[in-house]
C-alpha positions in Angstrom: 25.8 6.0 -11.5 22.9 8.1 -9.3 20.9 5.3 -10.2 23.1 2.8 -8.7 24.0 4.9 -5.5 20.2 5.1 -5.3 19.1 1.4 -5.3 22.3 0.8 -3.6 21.0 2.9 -0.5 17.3 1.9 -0.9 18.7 -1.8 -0.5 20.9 -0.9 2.6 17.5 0.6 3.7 15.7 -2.3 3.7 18.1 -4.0 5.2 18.1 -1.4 8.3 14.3 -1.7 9.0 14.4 -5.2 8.8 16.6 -5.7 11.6 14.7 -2.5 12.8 11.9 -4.6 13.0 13.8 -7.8 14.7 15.0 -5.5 17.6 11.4 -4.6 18.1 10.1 -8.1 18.6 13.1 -8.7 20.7 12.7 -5.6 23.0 8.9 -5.4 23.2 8.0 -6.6 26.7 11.0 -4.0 27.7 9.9 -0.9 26.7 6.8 0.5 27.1 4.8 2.0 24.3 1.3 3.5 23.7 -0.1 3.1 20.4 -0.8 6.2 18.2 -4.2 8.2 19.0 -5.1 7.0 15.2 -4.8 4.0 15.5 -7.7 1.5 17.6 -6.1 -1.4 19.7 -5.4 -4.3 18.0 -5.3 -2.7 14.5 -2.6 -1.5 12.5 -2.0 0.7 9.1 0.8 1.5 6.8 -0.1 4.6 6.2 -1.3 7.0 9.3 -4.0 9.2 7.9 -6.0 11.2 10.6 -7.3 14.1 10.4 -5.2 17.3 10.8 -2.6 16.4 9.0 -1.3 18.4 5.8 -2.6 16.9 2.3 0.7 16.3 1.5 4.9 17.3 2.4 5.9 18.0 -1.1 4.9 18.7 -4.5 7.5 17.9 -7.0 7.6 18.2 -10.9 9.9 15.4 -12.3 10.9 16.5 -16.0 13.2 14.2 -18.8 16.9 16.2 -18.8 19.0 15.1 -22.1 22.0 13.4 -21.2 25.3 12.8 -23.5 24.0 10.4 -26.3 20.4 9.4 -26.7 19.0 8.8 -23.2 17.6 11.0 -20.8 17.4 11.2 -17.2 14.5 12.4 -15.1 15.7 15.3 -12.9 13.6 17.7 -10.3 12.3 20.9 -11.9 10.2 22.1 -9.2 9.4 21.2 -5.8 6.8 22.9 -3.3 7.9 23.9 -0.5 11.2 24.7 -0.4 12.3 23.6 4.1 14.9 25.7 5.6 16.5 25.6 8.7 16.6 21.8 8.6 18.3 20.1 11.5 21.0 17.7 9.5 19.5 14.3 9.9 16.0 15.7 8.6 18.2 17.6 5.7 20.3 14.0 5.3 16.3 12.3 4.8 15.4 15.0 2.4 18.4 14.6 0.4 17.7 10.8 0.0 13.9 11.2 -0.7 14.6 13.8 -3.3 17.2 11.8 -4.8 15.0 8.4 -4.9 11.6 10.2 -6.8 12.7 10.7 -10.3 14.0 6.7 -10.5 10.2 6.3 -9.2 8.7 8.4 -11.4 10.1 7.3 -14.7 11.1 3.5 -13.7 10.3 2.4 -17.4 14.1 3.3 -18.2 15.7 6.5 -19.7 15.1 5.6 -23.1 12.7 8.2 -24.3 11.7 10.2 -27.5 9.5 13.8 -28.0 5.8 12.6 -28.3 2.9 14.6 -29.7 0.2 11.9 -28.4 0.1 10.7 -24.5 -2.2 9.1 -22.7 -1.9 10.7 -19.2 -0.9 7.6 -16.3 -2.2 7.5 -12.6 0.2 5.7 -10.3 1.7 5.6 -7.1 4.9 4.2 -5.4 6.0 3.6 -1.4 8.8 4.7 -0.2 9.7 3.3 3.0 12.2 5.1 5.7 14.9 3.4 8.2 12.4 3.7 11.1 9.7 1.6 8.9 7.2 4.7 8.5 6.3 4.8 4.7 5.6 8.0 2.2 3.4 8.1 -0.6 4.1 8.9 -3.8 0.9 10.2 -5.9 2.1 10.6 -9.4 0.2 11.6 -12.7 2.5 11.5 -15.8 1.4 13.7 -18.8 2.4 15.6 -21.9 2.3 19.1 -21.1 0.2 21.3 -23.7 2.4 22.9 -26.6 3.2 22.9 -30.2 5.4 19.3 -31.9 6.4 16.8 -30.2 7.4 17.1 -26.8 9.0 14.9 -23.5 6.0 13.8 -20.5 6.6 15.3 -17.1 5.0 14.2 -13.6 3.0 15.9 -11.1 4.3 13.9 -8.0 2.5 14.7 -4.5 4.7 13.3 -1.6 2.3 12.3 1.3 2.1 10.3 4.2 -2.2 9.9 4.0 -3.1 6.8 2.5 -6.2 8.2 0.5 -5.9 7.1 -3.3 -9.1 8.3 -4.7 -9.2 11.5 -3.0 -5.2 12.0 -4.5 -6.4 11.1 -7.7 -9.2 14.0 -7.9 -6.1 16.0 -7.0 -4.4 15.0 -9.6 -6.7 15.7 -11.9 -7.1 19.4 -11.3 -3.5 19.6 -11.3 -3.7 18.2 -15.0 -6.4 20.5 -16.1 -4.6 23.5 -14.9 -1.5 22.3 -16.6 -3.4 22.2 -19.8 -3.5 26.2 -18.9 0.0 26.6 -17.4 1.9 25.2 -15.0 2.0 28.5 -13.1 -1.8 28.0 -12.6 -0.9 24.4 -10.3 1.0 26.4 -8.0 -1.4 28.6 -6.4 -3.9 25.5 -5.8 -1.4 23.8 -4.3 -0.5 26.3 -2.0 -4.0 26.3 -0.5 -4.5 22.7 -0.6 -1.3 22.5 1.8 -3.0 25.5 3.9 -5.8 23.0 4.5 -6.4 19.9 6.8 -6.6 16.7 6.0 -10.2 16.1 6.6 -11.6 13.8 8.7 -13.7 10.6 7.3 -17.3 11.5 5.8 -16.1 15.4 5.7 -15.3 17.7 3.5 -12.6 20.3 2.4 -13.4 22.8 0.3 -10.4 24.9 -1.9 -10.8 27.8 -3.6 -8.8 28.4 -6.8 -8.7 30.7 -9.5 -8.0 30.1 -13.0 -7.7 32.5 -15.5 -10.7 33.3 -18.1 -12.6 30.5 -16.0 -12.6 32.9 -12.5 -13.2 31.5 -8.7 -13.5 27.5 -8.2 -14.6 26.0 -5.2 -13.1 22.4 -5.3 -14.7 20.0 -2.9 -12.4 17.3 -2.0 -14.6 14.2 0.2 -13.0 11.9 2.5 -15.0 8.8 2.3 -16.9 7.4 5.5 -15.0 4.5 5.4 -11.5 5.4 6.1 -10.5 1.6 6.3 -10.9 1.2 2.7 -9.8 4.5 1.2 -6.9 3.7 -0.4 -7.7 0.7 -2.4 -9.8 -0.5 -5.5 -10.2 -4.1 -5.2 -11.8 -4.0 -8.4 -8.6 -3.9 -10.3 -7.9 -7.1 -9.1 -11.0 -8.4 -9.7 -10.2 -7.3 -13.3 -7.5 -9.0 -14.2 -7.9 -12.2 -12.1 -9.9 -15.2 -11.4 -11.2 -15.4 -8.0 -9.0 -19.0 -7.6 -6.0 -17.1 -8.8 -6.6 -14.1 -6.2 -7.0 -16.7 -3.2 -3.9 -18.5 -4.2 -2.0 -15.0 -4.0 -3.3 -14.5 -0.9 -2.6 -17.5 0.6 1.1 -16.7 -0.3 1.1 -13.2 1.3 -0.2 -14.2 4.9 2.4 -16.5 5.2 4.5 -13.8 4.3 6.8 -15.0 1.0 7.4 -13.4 -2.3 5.2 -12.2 -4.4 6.2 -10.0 -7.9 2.7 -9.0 -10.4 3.6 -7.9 -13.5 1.8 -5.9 -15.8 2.1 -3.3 -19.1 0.5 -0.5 -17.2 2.2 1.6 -14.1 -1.5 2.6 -13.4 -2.6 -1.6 -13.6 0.7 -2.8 -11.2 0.0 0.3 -8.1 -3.8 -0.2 -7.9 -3.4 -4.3 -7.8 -0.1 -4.5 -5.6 -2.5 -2.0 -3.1 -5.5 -4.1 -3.3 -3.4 -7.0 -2.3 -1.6 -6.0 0.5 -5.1 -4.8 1.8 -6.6 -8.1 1.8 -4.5 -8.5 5.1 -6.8 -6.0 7.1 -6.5 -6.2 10.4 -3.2 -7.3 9.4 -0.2 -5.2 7.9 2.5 -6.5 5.2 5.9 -5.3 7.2 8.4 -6.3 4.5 10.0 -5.1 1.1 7.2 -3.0 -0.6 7.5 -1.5 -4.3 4.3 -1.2 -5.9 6.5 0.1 -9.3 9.7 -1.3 -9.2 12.1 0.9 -11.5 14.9 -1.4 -13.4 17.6 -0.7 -11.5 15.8 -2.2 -8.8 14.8 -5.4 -10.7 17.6 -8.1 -8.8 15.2 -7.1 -5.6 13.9 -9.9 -7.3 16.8 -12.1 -5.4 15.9 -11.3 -2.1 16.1 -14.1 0.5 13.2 -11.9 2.4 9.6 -11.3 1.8 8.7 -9.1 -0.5 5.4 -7.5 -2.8 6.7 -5.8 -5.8 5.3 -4.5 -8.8 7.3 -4.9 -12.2 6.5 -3.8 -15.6 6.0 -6.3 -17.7 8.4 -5.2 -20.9 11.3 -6.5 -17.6 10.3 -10.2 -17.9 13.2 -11.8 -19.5 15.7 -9.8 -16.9 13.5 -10.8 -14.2 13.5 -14.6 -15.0 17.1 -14.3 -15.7 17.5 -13.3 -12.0 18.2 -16.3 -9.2 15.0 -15.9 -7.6 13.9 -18.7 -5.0 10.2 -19.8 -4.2 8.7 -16.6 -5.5 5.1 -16.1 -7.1 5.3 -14.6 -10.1 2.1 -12.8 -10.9 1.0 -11.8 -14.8 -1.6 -9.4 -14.6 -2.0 -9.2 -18.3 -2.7 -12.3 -18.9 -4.4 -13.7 -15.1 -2.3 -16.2 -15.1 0.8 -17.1 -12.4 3.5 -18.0 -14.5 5.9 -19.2 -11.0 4.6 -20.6 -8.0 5.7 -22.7 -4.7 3.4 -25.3 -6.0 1.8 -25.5 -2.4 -0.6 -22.5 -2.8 -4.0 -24.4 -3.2 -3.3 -25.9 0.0 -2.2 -23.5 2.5 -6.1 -22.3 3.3 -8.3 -24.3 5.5 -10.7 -25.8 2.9 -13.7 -25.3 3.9 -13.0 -21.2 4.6 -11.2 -21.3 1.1 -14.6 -23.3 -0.7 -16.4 -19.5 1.2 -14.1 -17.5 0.4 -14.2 -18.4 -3.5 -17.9 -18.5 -3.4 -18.3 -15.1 -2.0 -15.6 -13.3 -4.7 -17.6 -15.9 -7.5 -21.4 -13.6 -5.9 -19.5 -10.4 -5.7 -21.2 -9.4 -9.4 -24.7 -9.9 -7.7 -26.3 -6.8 -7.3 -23.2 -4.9 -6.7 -22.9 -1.6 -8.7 -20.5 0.9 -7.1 -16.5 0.7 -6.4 -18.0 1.2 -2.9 -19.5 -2.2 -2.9 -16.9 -4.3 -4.5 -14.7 -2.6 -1.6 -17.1 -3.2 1.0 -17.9 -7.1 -0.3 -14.4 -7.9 -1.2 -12.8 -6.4 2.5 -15.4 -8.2 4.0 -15.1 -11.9 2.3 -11.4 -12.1 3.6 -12.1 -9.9 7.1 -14.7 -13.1 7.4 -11.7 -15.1 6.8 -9.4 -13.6 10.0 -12.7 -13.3 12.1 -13.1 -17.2 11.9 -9.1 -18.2 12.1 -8.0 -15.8 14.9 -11.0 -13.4 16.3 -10.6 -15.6 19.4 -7.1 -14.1 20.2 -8.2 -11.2 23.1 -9.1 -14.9 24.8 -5.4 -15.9 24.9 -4.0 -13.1 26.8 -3.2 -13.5 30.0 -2.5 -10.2 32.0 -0.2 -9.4 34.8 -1.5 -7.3 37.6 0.8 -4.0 36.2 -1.5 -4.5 33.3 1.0 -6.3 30.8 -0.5 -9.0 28.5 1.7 -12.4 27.2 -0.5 -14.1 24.4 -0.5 -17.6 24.9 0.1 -19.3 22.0 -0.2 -22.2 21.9 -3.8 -23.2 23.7 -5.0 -20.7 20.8 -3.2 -22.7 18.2 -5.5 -25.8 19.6 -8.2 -23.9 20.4 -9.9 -24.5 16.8 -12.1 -27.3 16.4 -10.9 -27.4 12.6 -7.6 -29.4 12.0 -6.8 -27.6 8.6 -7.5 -24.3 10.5 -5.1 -25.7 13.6 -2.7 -26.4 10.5 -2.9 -23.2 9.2 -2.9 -21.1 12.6 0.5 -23.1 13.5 2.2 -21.4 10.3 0.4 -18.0 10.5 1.5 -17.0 14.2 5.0 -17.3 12.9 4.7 -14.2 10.8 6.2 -11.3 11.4 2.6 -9.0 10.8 0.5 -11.3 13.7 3.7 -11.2 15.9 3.3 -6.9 15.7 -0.4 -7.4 16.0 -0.4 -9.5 18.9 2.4 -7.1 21.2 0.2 -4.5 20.3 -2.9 -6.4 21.5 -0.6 -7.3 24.4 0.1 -3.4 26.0 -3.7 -2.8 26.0 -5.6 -4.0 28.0 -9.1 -1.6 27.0 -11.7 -3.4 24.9 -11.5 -3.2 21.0 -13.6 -0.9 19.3 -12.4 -1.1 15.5 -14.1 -2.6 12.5 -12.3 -6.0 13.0 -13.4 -6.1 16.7 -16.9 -5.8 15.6 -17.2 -8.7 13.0 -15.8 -10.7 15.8 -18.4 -10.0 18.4 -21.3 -10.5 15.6 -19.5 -13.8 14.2 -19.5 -15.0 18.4 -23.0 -13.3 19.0 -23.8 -15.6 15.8 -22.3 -19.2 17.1 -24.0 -18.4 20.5 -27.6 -18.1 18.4 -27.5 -21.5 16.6 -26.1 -23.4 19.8 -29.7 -21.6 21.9 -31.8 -22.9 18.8 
């Protein structure tokens, strides 16, 4: 029954920030709003992560809890800090948050047994609040260190930085410290959340004892890069063909429904990330579950847009489900077992035939995570730059400084007609709609990563038409 008043509420969620979202469209050009100081002009994130902030709001251990019969149920054990003196809506949110983890951090079911062997998971879930502002969940799921069979347990850090590599090294002292005790964890913690969030390209170094090893100094590295901190496109790149990845993406900028599957909880995070992050400068604004837990599985029926992730033991009850026009994504075997049928065509050619070629190089003399990150961001940033870099051209501004995009003279402006084609679908999304009103209430020139591709691609056109 908690599970059900859970998904019932994370439903009734959804449904909130949706028409959340609608009023804002609606009401845009009424109120006045000044983007965050984290966030360049024209570019937008899921998941604010500037410096200064804490690592993370909570640390929680999730532990298996025998219930009458044979299953268990994953119940709070621990939890790091403890808030007082909470006004009631922020208690009301912490009540909800705290109730929705455990279904997230076992959402492979109650039906568990005492193990002596366990391969230790890395994975990581979303959950999104009423007001559309999303929290992280970093989780690593292991077998604690003991005598006979015993029940996994999960180190779960509740954040709102986006930083998945630098979460993971987190994760894997916590682990090594469990190995020693759990009472160990808790004192790193303490001065991990005593620290700031660094800045990108800096360092934060925590100092930790452990006993019969003495003083550690952990060094924990932001990367340069903050844009592409959070993802490992090479887990796509893993487990699909560069024509199947295109095909997927084509589906998620015009915003429909997309569910991967896969065996691992590890696999379905790190490729349902890597997907919605082919969108940058663009941000997916709808139903996101990177590890969809069963009760949670008729999501699946949704009339709205959504990216989940679904383990793949959940097949049959997920093709039993009424879904409509939904791509159905197998990650263990590459291969899209539903689609809209239209997905090969929804790309201007030509871009796609450079798009395809570029993933096709990306094993060329490209050794690091780094690289596949930088290549792969930068194949389908190429993409944008060529389809809509011109928009900054189609605002017209009012003399109290207030921009109206003009969309339809940048619909035509494209000498392409598979590009005018596509453009006429794309501006009807929800994420270029937010992009565009937040292009539209400043006025000061661009300065981000996006920005810049734009003024090499137009620095480039202006070249070959002098030569």
């Amino acid at each position: 029954m908690a599970g059900e008043g859970i998904a019932r509420f994370f439903r009734n969620s959804l449904r909130r920030r949706s028409s959340r979202r609608r009023d804002e469209t609606q009401n845009v050009h009424r109120e006045e709003s000044k983007p965050e100081a984290t966030e360049r002009p024209g570019e937008r994130s899921s998941f604010p992560y500037s410096a200064g902030h804490f690592f993370f709001e909570y640390l929680v251990v999730v532990s298996l809890k025998k219930k009458l019969g044979e299953d268990y149920e994953p119940k709070i054990t621990y939890q790091y800090p403890k808030r007082e003196n909470l006004l009631r809506g922020q208690r009301e949110e912490e009540e909800r948050l705290l109730q929705a983890i455990p279904l997230f951090c076992f959402p492979d079911g109650n039906n568990w047994a005492p193990l002596t062997q366990y391969t230790s998971e890395t994975f990581s879930f979303v959950l999104t609040n009423v007001d559309g502002s999303r929290k992280i969940g970093y989780c690593r799921r292991l077998l604690p260190s003991g005598r006979g069979a015993r029940l996994p347990e999960v180190y779960c850090i509740i954040s709102c930085v986006g930083c998945f590599g630098l979460f993971s090294k987190i994760l894997d002292e916590v682990e090594k410290r469990r190995q020693i005790s759990a009472a160990v964890i808790y004192p790193f913690m303490q001065s991990l959340r005593e620290s700031s969030f660094p800045a990108p390209g800096k360092t934060v170094t925590i100092t930790s004892f452990i006993p019969e090893s003495g003083t550690e100094l952990i060094e924990l590295t932001r990367p340069l890069d903050s844009r592409l901190e959070h993802v490992e496109f090479s887990a796509l790149l893993q487990h699909l063909s560069p024509e199947k990845i295109l095909r997927i993406f084509a589906s998620i900028v015009l915003e429909r429904r997309i569910a991967f599957l896969a065996k691992e909880l590890s696999t379905l995070s790190k490729c349902i990330h890597a997907a919605a992050a082919l969108l940058y400068p663009f941000t997916w604004e709808h139903t996101y579950i990177p590890v969809v837990p069963e009760s949670l599985i008729p999501t699946v029926c949704s009339p709205t847009p959504f990216m989940l992730g679904i383990q793949k033991r959940y097949l049959e009850q997920v093709l039993d489900q009424p879904m409509e026009e939904v791509l159905l994504v197998d990650l263990c075997e590459g291969e899209l077992l539903i689609s809209v049928g239209d997905e090969e065509e929804i790309l201007p050619a030509k871009l796609q035939s450079e798009m395809l070629s570029s993933l096709q190089m990306k094993s060329n003399n490209i050794q690091t995570s780094e690289e596949v990150n930088a290549h792969v961001s930068d194949t389908f940033v190429q993409f944008f730059v060529q389809t809509v870099g011109n928009y900054t051209a189609h605002i017209k501004w009012n003399k109290s400084g207030q921009g109206a995009f003009q969309e339809r003279p940048f619909c035509k402006a494209l000498a392409s007609k598979t590009s005018r084609k596509f453009l006429k679908r794309f501006v009807k999304t929800q994420m270029f709609s937010l992009f565009t009103q937040e292009a539209e209430r400043n006025k000061a020139s661009q300065e981000g990563y996006f920005q810049k591709k734009v003024s090499e691609f137009q620095e480039q056109k202006k070249q070959r038409r002098a030569s």
